[in-house]
Backbone of each chain as ProteinMPNN parsed JSONL, in Angstrom:
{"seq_chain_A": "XXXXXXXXXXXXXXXXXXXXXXXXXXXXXXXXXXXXXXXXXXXXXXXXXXXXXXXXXXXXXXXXXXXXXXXXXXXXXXXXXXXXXXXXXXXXXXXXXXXXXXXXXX", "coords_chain_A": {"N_chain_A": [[4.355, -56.121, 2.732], [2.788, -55.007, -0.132], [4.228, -55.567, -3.044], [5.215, -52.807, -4.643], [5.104, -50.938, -7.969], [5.057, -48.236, -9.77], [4.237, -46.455, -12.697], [4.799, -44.055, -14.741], [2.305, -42.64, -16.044], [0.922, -44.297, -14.295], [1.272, -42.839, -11.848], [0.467, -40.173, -12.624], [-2.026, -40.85, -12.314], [-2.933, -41.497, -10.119], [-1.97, -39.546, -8.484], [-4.184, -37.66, -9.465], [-6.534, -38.527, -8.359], [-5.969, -39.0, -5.581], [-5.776, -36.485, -5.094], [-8.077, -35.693, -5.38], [-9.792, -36.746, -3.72], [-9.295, -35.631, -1.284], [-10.095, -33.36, -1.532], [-12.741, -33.762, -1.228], [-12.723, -34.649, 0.93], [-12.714, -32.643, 2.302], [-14.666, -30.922, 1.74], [-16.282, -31.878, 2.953], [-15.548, -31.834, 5.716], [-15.698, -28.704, 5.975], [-18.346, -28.396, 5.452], [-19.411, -29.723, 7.863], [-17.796, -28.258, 9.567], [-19.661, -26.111, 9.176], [-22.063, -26.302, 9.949], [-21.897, -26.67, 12.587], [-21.182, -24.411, 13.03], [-23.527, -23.215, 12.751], [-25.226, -23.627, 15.145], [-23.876, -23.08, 17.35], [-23.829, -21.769, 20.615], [-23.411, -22.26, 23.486], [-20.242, -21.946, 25.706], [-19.364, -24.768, 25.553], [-19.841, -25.763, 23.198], [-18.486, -24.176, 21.15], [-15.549, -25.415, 22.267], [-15.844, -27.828, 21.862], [-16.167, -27.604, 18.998], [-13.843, -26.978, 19.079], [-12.655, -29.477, 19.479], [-12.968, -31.227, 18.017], [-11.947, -30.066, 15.521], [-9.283, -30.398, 15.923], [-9.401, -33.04, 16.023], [-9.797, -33.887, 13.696], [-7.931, -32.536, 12.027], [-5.62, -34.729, 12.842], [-6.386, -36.945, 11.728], [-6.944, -36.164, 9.404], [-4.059, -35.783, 8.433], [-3.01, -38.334, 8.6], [-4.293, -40.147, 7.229], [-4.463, -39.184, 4.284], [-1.5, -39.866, 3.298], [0.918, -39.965, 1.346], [3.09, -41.466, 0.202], [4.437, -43.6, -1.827], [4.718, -46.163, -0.658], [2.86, -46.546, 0.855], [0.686, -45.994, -0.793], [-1.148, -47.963, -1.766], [-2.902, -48.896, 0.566], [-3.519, -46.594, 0.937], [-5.467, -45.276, -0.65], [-7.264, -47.984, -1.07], [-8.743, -46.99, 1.884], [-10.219, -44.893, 1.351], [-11.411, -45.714, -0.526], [-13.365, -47.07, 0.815], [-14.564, -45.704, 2.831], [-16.026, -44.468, 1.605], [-15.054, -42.163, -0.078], [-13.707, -42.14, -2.605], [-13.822, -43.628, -5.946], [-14.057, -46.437, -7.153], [-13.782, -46.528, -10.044], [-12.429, -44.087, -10.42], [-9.837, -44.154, -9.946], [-9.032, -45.624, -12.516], [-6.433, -46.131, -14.765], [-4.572, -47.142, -13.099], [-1.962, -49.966, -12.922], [-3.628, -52.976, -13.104], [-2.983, -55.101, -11.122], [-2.628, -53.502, -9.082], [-4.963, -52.099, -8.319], [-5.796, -54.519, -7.377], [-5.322, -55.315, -4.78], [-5.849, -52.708, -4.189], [-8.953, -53.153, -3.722], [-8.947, -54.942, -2.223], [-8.081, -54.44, -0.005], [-9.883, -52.474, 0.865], [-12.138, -53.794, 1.682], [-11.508, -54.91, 4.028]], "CA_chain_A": [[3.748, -55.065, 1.914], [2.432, -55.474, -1.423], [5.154, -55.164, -4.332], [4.507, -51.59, -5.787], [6.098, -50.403, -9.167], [4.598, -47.096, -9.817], [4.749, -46.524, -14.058], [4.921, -42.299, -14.757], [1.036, -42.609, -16.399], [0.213, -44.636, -12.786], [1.471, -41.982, -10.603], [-0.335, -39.203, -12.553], [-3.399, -41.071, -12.087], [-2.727, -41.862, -8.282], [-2.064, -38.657, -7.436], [-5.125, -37.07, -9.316], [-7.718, -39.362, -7.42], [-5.78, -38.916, -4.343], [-6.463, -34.844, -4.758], [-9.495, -35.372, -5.541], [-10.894, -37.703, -2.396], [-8.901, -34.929, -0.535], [-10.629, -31.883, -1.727], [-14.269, -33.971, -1.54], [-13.147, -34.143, 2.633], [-12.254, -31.153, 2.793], [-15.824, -30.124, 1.436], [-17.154, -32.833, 4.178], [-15.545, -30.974, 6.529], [-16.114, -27.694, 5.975], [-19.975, -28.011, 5.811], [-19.62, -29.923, 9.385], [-17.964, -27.188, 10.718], [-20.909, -24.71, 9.237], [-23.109, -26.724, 10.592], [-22.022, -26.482, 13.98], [-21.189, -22.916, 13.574], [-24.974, -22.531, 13.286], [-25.646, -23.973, 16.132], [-23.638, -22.512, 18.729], [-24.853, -21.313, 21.39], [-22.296, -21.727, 24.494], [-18.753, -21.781, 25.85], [-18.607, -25.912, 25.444], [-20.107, -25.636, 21.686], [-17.061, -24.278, 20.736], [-15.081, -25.755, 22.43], [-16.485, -29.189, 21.236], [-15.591, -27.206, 17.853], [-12.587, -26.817, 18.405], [-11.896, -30.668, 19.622], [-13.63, -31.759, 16.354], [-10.623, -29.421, 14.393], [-8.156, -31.296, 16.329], [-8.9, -34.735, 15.352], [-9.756, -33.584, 12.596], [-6.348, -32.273, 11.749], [-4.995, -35.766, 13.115], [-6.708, -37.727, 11.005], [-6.545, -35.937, 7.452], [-2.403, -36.17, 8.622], [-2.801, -39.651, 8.727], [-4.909, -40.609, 5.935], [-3.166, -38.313, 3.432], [-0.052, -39.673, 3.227], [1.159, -40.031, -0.33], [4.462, -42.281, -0.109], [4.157, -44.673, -2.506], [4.908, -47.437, 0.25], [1.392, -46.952, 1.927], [-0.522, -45.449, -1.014], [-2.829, -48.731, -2.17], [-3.501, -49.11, 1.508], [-4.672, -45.415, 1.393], [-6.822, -45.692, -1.24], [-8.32, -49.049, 0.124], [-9.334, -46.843, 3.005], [-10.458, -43.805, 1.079], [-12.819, -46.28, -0.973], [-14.253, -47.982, 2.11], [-14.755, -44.259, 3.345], [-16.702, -43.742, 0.466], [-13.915, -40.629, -0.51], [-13.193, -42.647, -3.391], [-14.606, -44.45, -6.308], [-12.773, -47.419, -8.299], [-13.315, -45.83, -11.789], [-11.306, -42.689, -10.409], [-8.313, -45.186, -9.885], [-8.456, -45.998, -13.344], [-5.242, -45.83, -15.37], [-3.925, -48.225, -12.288], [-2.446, -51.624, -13.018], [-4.952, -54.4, -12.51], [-2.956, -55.744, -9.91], [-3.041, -52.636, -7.819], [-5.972, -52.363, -8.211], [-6.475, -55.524, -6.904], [-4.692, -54.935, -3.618], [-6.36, -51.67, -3.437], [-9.873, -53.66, -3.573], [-8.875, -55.817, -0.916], [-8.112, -53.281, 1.717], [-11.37, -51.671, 0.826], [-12.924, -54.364, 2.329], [-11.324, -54.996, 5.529]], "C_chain_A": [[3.776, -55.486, 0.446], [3.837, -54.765, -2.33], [5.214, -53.978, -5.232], [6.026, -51.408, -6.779], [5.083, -49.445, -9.83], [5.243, -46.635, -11.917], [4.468, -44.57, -14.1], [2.88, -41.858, -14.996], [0.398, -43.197, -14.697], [-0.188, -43.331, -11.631], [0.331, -40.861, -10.884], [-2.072, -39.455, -12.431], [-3.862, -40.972, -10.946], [-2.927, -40.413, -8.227], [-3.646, -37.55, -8.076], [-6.509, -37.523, -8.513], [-7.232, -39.194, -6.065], [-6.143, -37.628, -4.463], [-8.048, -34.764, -4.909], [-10.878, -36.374, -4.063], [-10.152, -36.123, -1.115], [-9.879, -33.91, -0.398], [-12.193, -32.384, -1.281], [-13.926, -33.915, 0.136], [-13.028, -32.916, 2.88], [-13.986, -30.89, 3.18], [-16.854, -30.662, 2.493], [-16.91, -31.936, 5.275], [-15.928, -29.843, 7.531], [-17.931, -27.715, 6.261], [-20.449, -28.77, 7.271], [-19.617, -29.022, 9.892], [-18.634, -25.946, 10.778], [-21.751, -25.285, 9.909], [-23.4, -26.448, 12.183], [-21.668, -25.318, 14.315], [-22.519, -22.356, 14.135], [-25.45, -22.521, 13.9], [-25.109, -24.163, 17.823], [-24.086, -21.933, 19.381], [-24.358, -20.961, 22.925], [-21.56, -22.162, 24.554], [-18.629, -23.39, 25.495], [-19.083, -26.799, 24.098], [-19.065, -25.319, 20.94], [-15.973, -24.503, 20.898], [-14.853, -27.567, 22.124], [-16.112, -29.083, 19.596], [-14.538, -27.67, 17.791], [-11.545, -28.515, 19.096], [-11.644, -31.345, 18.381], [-12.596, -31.562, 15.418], [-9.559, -29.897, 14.551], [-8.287, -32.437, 15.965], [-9.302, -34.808, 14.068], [-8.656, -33.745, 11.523], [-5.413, -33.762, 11.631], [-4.921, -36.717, 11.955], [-6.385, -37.286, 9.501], [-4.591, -35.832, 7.14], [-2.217, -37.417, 8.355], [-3.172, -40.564, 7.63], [-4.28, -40.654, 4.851], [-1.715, -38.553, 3.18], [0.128, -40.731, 1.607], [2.707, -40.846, -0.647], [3.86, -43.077, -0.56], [3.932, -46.052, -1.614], [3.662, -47.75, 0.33], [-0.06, -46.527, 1.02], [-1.692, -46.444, -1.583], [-3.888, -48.467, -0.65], [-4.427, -47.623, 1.832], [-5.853, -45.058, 0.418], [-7.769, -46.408, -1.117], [-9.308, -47.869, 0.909], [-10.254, -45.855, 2.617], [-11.759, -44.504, -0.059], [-14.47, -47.008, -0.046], [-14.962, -46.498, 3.046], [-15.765, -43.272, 2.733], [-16.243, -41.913, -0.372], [-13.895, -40.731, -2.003], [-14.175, -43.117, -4.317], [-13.35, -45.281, -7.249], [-12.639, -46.809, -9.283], [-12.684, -45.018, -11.426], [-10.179, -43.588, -9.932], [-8.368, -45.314, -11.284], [-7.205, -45.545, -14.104], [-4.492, -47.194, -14.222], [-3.669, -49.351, -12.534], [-3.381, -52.516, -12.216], [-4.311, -55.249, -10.831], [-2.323, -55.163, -8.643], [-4.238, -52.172, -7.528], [-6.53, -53.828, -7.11], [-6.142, -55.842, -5.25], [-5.416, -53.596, -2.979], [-8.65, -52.407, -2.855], [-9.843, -54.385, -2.432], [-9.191, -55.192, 0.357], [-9.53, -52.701, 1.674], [-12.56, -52.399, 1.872], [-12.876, -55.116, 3.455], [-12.385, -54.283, 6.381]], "O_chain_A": [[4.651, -56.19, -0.06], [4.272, -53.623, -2.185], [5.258, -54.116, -6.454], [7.23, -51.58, -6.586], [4.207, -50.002, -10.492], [6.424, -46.568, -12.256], [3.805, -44.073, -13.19], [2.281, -41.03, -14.311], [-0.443, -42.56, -14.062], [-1.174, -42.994, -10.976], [-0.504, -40.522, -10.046], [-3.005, -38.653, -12.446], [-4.954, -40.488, -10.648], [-4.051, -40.013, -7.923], [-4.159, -36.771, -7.273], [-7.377, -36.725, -8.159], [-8.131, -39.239, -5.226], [-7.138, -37.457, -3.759], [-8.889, -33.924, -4.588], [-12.073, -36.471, -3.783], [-10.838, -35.832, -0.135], [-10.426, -33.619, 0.665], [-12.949, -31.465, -0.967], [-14.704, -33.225, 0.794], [-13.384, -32.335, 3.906], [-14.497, -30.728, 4.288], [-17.912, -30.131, 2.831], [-17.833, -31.304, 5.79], [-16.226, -29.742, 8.721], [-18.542, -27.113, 7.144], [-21.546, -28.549, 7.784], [-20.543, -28.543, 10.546], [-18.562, -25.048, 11.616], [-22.335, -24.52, 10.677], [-24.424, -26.17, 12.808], [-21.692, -24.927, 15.482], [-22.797, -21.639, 15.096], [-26.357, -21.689, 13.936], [-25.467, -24.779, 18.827], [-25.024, -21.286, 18.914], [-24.638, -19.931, 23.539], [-21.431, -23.052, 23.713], [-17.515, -23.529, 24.99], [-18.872, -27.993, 23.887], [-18.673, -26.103, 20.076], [-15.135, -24.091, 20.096], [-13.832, -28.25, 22.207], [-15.824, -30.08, 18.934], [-14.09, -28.467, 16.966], [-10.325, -28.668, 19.163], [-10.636, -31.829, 17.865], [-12.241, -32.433, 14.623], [-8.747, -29.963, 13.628], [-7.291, -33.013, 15.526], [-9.124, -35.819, 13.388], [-8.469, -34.557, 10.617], [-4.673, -33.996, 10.675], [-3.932, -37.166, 11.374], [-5.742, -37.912, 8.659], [-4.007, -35.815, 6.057], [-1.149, -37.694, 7.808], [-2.515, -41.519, 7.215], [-3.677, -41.612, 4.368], [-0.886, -37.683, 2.914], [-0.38, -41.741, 1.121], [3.292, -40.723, -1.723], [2.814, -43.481, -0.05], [3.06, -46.874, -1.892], [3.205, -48.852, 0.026], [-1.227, -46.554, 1.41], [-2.835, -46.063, -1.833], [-5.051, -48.065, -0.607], [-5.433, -47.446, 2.519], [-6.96, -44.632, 0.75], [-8.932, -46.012, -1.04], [-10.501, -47.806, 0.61], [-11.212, -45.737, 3.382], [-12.802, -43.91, -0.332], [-15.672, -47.24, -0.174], [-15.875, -46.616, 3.863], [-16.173, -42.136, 2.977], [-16.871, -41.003, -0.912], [-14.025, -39.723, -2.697], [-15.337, -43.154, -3.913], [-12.287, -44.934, -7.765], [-11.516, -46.434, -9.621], [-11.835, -44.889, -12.308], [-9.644, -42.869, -9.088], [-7.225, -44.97, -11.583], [-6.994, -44.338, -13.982], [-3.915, -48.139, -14.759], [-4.61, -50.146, -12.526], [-3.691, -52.624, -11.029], [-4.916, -55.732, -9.874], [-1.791, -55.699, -7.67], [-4.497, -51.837, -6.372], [-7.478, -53.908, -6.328], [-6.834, -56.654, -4.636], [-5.572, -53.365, -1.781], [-9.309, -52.06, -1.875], [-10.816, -54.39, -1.678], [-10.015, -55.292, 1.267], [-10.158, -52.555, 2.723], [-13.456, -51.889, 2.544], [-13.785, -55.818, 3.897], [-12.308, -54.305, 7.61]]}, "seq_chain_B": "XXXXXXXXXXXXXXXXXXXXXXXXXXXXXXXXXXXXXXXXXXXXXXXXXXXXXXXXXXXXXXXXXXXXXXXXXXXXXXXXXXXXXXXXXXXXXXXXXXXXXXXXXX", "coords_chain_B": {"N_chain_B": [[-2.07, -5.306, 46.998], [-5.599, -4.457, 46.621], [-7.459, -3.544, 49.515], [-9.996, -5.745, 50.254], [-13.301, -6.159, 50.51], [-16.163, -7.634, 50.399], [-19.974, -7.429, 50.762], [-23.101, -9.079, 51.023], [-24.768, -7.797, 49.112], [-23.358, -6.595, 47.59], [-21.705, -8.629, 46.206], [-23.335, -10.357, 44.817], [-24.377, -8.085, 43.053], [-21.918, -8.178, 41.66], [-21.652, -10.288, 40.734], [-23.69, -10.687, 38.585], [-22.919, -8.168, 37.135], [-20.734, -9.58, 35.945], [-21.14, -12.261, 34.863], [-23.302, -11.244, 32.978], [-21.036, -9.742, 31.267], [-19.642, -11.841, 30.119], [-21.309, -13.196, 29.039], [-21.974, -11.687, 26.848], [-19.165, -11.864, 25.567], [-19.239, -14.225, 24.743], [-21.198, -13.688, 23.162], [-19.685, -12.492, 20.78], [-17.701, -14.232, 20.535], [-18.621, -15.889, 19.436], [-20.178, -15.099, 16.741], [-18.109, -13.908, 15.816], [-17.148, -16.864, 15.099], [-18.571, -17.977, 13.725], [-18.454, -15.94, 11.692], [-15.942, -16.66, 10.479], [-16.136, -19.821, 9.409], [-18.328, -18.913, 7.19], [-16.842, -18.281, 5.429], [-14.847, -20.439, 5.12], [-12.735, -22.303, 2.971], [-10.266, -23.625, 2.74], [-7.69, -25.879, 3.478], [-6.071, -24.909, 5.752], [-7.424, -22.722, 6.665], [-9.106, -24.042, 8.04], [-7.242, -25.012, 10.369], [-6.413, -22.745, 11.258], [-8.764, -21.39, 12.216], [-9.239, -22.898, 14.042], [-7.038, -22.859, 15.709], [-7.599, -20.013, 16.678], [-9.944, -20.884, 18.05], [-8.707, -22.004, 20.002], [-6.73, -20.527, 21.449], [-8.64, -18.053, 21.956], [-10.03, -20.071, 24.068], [-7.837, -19.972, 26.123], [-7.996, -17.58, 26.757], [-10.265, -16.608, 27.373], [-10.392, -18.657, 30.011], [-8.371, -16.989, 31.822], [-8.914, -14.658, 31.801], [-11.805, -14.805, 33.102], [-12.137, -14.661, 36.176], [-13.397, -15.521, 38.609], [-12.485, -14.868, 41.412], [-12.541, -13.068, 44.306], [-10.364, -11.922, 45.173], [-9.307, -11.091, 42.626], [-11.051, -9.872, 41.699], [-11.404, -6.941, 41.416], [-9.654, -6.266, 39.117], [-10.422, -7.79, 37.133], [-12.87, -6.88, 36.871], [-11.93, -4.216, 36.116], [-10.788, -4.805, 33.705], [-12.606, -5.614, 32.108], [-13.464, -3.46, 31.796], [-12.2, -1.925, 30.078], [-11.685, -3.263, 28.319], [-14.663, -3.083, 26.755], [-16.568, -4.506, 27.381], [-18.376, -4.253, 29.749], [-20.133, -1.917, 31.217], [-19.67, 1.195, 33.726], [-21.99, 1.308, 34.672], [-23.258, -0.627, 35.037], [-22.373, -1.87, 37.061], [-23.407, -1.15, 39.079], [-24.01, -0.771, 42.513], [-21.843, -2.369, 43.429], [-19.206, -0.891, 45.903], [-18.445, 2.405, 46.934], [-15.429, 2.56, 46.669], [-13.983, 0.192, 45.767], [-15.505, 0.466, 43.658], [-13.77, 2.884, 42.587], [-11.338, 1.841, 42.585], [-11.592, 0.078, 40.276], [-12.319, 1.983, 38.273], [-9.801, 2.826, 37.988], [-8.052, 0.531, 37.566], [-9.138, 0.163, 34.789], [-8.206, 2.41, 33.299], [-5.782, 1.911, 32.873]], "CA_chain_B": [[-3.532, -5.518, 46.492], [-6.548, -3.419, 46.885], [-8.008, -4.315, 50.598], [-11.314, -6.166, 49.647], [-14.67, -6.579, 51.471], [-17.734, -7.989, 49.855], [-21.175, -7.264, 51.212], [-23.917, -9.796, 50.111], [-25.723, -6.853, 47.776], [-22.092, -6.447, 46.463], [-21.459, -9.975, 45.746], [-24.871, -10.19, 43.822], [-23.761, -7.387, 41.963], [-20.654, -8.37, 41.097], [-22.024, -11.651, 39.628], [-24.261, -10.369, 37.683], [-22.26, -7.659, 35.898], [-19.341, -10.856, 35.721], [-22.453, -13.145, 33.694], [-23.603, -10.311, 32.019], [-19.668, -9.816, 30.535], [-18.635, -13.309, 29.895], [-22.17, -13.715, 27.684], [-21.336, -10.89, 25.72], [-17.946, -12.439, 24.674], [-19.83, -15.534, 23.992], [-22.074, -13.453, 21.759], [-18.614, -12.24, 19.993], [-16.422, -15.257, 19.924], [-19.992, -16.995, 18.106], [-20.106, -14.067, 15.463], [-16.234, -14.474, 14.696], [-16.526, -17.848, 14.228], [-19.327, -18.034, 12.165], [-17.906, -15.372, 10.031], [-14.968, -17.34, 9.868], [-17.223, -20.306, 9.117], [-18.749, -18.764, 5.993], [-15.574, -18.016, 4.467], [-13.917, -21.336, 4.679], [-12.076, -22.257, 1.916], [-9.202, -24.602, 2.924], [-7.208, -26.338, 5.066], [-5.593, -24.067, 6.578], [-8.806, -21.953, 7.173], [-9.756, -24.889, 9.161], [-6.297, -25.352, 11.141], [-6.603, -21.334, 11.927], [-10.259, -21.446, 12.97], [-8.732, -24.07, 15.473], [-6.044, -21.484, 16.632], [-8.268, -18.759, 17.067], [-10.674, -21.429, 19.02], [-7.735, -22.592, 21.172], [-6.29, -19.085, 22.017], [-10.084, -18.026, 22.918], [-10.221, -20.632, 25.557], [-6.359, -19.625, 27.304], [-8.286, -16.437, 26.989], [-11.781, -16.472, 28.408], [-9.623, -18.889, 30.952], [-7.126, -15.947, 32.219], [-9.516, -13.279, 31.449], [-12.958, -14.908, 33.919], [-11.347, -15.171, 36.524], [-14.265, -15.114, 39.843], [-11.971, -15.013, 42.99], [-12.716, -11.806, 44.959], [-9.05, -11.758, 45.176], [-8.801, -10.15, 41.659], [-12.051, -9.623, 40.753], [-11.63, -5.607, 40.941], [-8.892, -6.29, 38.156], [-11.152, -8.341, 36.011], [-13.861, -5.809, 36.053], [-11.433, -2.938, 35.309], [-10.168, -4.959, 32.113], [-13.957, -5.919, 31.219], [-14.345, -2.361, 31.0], [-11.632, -1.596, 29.495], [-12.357, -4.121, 26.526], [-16.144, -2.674, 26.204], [-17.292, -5.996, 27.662], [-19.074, -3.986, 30.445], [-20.365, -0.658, 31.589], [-19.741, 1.309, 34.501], [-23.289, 1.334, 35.119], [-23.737, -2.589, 35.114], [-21.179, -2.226, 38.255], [-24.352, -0.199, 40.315], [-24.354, -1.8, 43.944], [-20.41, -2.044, 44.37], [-18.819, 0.016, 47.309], [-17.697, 3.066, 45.964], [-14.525, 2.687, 46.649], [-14.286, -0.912, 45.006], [-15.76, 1.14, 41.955], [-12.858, 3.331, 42.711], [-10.485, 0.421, 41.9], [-12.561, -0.764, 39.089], [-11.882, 2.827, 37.36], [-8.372, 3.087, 38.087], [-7.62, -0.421, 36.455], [-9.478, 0.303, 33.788], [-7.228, 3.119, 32.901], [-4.239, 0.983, 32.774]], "C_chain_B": [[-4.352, -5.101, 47.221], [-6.939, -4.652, 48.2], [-9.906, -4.856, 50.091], [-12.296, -6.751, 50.383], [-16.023, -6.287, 50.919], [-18.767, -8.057, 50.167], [-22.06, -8.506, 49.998], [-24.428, -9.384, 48.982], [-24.406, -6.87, 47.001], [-21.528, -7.701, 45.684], [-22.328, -10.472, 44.983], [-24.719, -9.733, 42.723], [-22.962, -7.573, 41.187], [-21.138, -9.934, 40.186], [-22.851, -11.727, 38.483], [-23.668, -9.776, 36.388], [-21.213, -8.767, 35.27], [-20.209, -11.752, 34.63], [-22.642, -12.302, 32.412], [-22.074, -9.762, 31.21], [-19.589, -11.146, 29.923], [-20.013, -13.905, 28.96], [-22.198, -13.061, 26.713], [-20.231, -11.168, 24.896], [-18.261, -12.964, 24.368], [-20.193, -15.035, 22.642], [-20.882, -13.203, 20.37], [-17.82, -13.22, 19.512], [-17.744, -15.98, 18.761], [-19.743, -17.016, 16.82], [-19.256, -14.341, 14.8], [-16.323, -15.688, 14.04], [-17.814, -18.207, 13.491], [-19.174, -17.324, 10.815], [-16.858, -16.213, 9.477], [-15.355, -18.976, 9.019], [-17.427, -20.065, 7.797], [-17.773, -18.622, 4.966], [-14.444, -19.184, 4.76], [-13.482, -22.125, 3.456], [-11.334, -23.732, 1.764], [-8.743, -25.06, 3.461], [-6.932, -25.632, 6.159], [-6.218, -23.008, 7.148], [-9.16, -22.947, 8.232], [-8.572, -24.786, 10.524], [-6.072, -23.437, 11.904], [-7.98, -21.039, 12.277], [-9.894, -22.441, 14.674], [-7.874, -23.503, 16.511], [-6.331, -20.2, 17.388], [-9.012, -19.513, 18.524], [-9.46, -21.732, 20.256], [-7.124, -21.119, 21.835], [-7.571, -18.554, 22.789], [-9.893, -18.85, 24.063], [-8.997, -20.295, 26.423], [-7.234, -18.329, 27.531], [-9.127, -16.1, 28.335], [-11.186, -17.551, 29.637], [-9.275, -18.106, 31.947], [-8.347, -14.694, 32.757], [-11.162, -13.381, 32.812], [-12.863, -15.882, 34.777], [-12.262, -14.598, 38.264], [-13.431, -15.024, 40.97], [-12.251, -13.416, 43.211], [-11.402, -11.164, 45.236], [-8.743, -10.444, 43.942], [-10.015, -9.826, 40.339], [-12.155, -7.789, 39.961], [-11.109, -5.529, 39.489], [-9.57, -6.81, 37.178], [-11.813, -7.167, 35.725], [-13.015, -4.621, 35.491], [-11.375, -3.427, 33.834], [-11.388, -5.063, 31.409], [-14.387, -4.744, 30.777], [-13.813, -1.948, 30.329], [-11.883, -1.87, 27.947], [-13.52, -3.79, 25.931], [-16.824, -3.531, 26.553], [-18.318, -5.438, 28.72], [-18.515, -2.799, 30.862], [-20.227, -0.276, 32.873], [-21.146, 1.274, 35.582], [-23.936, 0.217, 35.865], [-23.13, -2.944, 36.609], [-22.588, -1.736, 39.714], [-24.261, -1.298, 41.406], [-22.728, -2.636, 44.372], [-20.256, -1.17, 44.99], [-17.981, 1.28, 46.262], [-16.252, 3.306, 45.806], [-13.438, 1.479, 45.866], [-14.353, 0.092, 43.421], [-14.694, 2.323, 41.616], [-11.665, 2.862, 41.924], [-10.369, 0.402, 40.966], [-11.342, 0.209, 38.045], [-10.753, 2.878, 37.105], [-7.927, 2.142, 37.315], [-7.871, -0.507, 34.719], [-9.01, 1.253, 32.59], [-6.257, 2.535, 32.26], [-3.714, 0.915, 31.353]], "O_chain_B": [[-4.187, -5.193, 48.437], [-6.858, -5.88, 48.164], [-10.763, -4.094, 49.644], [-12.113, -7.859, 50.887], [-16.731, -5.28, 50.916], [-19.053, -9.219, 49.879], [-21.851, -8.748, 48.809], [-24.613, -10.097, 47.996], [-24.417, -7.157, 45.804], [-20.952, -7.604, 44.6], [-21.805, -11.314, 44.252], [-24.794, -10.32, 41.643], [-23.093, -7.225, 40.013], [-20.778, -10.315, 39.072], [-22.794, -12.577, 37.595], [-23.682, -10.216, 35.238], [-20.953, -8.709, 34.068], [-19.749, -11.832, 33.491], [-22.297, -12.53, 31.253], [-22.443, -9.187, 30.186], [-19.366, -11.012, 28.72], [-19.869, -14.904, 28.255], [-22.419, -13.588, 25.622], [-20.202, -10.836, 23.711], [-17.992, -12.927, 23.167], [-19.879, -15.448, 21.526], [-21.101, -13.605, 19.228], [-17.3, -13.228, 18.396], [-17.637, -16.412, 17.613], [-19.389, -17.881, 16.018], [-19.233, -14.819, 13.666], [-15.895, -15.9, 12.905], [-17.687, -18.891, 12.475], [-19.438, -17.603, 9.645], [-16.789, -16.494, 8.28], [-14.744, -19.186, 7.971], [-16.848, -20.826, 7.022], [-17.966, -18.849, 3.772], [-13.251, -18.9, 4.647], [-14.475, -22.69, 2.996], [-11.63, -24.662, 1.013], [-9.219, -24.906, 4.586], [-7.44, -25.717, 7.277], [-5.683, -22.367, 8.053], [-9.515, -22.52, 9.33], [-9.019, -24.497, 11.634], [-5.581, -23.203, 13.008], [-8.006, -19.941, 12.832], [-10.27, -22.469, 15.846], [-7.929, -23.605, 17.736], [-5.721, -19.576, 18.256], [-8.864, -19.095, 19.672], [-9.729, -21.547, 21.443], [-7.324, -20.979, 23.041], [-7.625, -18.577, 24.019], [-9.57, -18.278, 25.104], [-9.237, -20.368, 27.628], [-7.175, -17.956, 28.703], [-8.952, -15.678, 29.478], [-11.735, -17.123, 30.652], [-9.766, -18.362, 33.046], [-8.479, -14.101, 33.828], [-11.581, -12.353, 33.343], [-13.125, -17.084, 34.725], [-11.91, -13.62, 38.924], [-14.227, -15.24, 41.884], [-12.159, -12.632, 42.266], [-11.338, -9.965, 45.509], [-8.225, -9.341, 44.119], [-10.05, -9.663, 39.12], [-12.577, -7.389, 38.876], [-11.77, -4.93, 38.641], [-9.343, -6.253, 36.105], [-11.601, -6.471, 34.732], [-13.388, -4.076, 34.452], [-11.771, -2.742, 32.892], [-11.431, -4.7, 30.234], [-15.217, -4.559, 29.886], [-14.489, -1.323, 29.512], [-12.127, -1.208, 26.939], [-13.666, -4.053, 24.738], [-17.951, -3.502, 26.059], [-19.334, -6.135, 28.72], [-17.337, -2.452, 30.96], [-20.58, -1.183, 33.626], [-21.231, 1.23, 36.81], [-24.726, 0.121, 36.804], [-23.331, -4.001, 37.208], [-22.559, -1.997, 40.917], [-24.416, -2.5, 41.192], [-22.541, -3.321, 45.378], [-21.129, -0.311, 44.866], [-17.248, 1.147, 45.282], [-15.822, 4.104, 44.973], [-12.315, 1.784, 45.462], [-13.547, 0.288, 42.511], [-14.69, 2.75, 40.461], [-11.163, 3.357, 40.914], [-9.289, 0.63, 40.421], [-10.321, -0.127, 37.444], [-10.463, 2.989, 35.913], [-7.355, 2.527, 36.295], [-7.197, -0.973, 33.8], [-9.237, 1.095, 31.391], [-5.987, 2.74, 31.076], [-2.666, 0.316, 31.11]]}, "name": "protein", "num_of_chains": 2, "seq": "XXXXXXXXXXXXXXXXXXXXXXXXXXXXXXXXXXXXXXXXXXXXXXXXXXXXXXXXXXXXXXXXXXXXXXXXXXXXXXXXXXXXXXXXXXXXXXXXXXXXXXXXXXXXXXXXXXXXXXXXXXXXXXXXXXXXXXXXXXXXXXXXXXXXXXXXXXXXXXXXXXXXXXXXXXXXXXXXXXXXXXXXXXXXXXXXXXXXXXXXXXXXXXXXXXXX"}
């Protein structure tokens, strides 16, 4: 694992770009699951809903995780996801940045 | 348990008013969750839209429940709930519709 050293100005940068790729799934989300509200119709429509809310759930558990240990690698993923954009990392040293660029492009 | 003997016209009947219930909840669980739907917000709007959906299905499970065994008991509770009319029952035995009423009391 990459070498992190997290500076007080880093973190508050980290964690506002991490709330903010959060809140933009959310909003992904949410207009999925209007979408398919509108277009229910029978018993295995919402139930197809409500699989969707389950891995749903799984996944924004999994993504989301904010320990410093794993957070370039979750940015990586959250840029490659298009959640993210590099300039909203800025404040980040260059050479987390440069680790977070990498993963992006796995 | 009520002694039970199904005539073809009664078995007709009984499937009908049983359809005609169990698309009416449909029409209700839809409604709910599209209201719930328009008013999502947050996570946890999503992770309780998921609870509601998952409880619904133990429900409509438990609740449409075709064996002739305990069908009188279904229809009493369907009427109980407003899900269906005594009327919708026309072409059960009247003593069956006997049943029906009595459970429906409960």
């Amino acid at each position: 694992m990459h070498d992190l050293k997290w500076s007080p100005s880093e973190k508050a940068a980290a964690r506002k770009a991490f709330d903010q790729a959060q809140k933009r799934e959310l909003e992904v989300v949410i207009r999925e699951v209007k979408n398919r509200a509108n277009r229910l119709d029978k018993w295995s429509d919402l139930w197809e809903l409500e699989r969707y809310l389950t891995e749903c759930g799984k996944e924004v558990d999994s993504k989301y995780d904010y320990r410093y240990s794993v957070l370039l690698m979750v940015f990586g993923r959250l840029i490659r996801e298009g959640l993210l954009s590099e300039q909203e990392l800025h404040g980040l040293a260059e050479d987390n940045l440069g680790y977070i660029r990498l993963v992006a492009t796995l």
